[in-house]
Biotite code that builds the C-alpha atoms (Angstrom):
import biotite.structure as struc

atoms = struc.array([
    struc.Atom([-33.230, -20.643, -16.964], chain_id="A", res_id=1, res_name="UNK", atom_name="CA", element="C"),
    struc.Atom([-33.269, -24.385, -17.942], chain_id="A", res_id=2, res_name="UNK", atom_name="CA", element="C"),
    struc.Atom([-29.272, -24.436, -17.162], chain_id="A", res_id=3, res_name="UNK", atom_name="CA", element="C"),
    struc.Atom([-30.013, -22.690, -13.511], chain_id="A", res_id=4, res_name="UNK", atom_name="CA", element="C"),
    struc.Atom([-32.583, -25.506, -12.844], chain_id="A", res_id=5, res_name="UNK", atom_name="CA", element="C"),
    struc.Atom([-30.293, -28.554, -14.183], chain_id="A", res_id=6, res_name="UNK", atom_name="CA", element="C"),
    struc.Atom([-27.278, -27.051, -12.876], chain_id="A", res_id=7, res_name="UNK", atom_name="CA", element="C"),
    struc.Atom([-28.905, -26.870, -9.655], chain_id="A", res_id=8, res_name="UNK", atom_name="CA", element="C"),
    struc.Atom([-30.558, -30.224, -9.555], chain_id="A", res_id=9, res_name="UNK", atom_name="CA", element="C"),
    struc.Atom([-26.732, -31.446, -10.499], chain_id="A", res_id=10, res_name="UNK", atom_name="CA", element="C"),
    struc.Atom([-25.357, -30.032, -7.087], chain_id="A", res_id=11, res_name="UNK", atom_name="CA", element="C"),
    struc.Atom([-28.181, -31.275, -5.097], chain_id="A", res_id=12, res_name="UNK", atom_name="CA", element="C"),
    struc.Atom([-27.243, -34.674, -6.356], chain_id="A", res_id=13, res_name="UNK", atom_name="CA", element="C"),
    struc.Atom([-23.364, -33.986, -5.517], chain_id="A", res_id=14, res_name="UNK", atom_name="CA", element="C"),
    struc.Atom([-24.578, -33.554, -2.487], chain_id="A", res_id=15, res_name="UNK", atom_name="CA", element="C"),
    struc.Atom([-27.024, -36.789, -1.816], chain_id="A", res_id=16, res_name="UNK", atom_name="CA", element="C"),
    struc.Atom([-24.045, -38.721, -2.859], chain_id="A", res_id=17, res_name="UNK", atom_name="CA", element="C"),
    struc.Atom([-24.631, -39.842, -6.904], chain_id="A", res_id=18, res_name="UNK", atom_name="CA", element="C"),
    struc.Atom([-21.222, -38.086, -7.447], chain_id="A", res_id=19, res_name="UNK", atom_name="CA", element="C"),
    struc.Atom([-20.924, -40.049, -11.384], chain_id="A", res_id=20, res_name="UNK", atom_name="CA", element="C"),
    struc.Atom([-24.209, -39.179, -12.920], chain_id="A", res_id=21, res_name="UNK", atom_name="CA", element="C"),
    struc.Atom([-23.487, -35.693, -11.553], chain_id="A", res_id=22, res_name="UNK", atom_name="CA", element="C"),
    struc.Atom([-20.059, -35.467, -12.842], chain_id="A", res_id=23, res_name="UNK", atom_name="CA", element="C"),
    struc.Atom([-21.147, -36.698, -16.458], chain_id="A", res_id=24, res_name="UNK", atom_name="CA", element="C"),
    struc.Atom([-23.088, -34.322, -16.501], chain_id="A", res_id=25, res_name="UNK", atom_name="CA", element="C"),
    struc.Atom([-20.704, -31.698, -15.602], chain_id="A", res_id=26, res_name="UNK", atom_name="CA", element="C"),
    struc.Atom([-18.416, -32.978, -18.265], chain_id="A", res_id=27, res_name="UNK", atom_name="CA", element="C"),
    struc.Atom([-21.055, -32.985, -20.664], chain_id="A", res_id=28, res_name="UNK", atom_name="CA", element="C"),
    struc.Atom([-21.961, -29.032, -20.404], chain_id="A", res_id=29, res_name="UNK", atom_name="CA", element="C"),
    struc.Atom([-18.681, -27.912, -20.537], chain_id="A", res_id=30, res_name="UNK", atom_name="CA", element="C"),
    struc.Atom([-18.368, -29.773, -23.285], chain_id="A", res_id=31, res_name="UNK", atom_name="CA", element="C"),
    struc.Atom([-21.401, -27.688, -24.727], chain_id="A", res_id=32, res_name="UNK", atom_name="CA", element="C"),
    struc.Atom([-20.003, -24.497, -23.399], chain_id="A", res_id=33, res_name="UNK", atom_name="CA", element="C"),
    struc.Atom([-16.608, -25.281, -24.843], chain_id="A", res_id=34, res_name="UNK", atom_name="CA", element="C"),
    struc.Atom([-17.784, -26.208, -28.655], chain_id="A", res_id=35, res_name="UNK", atom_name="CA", element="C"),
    struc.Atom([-20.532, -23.328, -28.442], chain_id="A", res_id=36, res_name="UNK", atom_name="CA", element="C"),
    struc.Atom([-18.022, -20.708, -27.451], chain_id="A", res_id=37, res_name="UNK", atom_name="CA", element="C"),
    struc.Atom([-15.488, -22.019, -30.066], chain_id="A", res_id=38, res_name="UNK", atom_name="CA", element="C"),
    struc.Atom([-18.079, -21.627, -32.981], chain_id="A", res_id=39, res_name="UNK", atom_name="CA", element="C"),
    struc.Atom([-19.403, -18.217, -32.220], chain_id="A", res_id=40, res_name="UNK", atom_name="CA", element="C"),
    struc.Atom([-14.785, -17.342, -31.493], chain_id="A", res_id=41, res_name="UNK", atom_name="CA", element="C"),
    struc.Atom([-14.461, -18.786, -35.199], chain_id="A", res_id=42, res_name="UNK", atom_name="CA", element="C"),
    struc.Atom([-16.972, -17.081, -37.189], chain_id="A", res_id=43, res_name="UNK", atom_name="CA", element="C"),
    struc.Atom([-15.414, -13.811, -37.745], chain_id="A", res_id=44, res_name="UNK", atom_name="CA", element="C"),
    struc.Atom([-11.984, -15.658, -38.432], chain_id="A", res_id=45, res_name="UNK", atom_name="CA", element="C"),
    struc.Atom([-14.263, -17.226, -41.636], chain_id="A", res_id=46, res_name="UNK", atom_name="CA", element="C"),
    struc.Atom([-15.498, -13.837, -42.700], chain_id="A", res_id=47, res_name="UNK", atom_name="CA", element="C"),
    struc.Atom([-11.637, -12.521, -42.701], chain_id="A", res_id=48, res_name="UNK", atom_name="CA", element="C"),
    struc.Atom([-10.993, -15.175, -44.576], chain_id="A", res_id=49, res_name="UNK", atom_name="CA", element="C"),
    struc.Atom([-13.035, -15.110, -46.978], chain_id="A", res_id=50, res_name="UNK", atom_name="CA", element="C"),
    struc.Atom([-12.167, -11.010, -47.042], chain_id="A", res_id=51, res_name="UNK", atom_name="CA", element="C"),
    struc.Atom([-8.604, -11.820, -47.382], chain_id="A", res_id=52, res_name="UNK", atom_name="CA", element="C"),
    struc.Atom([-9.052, -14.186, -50.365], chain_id="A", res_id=53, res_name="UNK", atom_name="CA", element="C"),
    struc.Atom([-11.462, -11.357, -52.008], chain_id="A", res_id=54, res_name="UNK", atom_name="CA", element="C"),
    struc.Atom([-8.004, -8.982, -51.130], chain_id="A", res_id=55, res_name="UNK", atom_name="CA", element="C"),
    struc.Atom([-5.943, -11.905, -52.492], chain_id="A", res_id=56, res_name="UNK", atom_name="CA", element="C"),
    struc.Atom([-7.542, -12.641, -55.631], chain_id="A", res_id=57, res_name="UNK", atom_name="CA", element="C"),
    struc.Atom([-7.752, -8.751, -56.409], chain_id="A", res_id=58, res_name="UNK", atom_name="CA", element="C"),
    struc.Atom([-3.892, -8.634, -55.870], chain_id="A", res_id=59, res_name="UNK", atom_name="CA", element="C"),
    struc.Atom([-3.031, -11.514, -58.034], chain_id="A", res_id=60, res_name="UNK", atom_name="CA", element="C"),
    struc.Atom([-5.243, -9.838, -61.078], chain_id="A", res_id=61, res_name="UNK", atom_name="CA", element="C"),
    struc.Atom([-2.863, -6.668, -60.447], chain_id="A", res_id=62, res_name="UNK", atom_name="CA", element="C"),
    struc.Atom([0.433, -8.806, -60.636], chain_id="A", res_id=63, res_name="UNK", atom_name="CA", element="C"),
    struc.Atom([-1.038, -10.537, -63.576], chain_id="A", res_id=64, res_name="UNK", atom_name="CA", element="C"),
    struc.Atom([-1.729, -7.198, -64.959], chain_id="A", res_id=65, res_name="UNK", atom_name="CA", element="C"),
    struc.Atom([1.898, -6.045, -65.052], chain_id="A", res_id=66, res_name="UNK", atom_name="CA", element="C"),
    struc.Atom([3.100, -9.286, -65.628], chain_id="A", res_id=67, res_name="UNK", atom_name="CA", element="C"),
    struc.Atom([1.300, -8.907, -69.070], chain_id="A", res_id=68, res_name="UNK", atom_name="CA", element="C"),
    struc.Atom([2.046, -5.774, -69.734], chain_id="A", res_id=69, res_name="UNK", atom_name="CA", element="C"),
    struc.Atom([5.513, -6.083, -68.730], chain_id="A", res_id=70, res_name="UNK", atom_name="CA", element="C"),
    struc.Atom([6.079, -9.027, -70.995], chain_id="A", res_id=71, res_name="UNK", atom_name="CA", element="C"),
    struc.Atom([6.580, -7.459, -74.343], chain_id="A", res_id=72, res_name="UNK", atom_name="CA", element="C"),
    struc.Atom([9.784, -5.495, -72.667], chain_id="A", res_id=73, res_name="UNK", atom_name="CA", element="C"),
    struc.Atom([10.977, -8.450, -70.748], chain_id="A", res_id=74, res_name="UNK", atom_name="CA", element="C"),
    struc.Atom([10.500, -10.549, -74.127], chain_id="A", res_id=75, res_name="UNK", atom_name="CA", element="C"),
    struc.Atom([12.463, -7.316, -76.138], chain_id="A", res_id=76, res_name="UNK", atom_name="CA", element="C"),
    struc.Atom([15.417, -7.627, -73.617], chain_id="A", res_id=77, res_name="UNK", atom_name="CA", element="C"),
    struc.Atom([15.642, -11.434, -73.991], chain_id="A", res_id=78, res_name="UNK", atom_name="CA", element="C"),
    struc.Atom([16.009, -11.612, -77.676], chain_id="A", res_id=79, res_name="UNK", atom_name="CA", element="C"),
    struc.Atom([18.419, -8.196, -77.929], chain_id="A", res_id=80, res_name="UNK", atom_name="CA", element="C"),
    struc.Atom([20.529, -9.778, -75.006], chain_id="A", res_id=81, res_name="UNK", atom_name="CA", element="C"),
    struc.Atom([20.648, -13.492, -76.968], chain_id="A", res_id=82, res_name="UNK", atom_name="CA", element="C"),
    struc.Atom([21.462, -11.592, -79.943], chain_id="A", res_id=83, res_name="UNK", atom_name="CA", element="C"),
    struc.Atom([24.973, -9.638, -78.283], chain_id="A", res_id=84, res_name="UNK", atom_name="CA", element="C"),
])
């Protein structure tokens, strides 16, 4: 309701001719618009990311899983194929 009433006191003044304080303002709440609609557009974006580093973390544990358990053979292979 506030932004009806300023917005509309702004184009009364457009129209008694104090065209810069009325443009400023202008400027200045699309400027508000702008950064408000950008915050609420990146908050899921944080959420996935925090999701996907959750997802990430749990994948590197599984690679470091078989890495580990895979070492042994890999190490067994190594020292038979040095030894040929």
């Amino acid at each position: 309701m506030l932004i009806i009433l300023l917005a509309t006191i702004c184009v009364l003044a457009l129209f008694m001719g104090y065209y810069l304080p009325s443009l400023i303002f202008i400027v200045f709440c699309l400027f508000i618009f702008y950064f408000r609609y950008r915050q609420k557009k990146s908050r899921p974006k944080r959420i996935n990311m925090v999701d996907n580093k959750i997802q990430s973390e749990s994948e590197n544990q599984q690679h470091n899983k078989i890495i580990r358990q895979s070492a042994p053979l890999i190490n067994d292979y190594l020292s038979n194929a040095s030894t040929k």
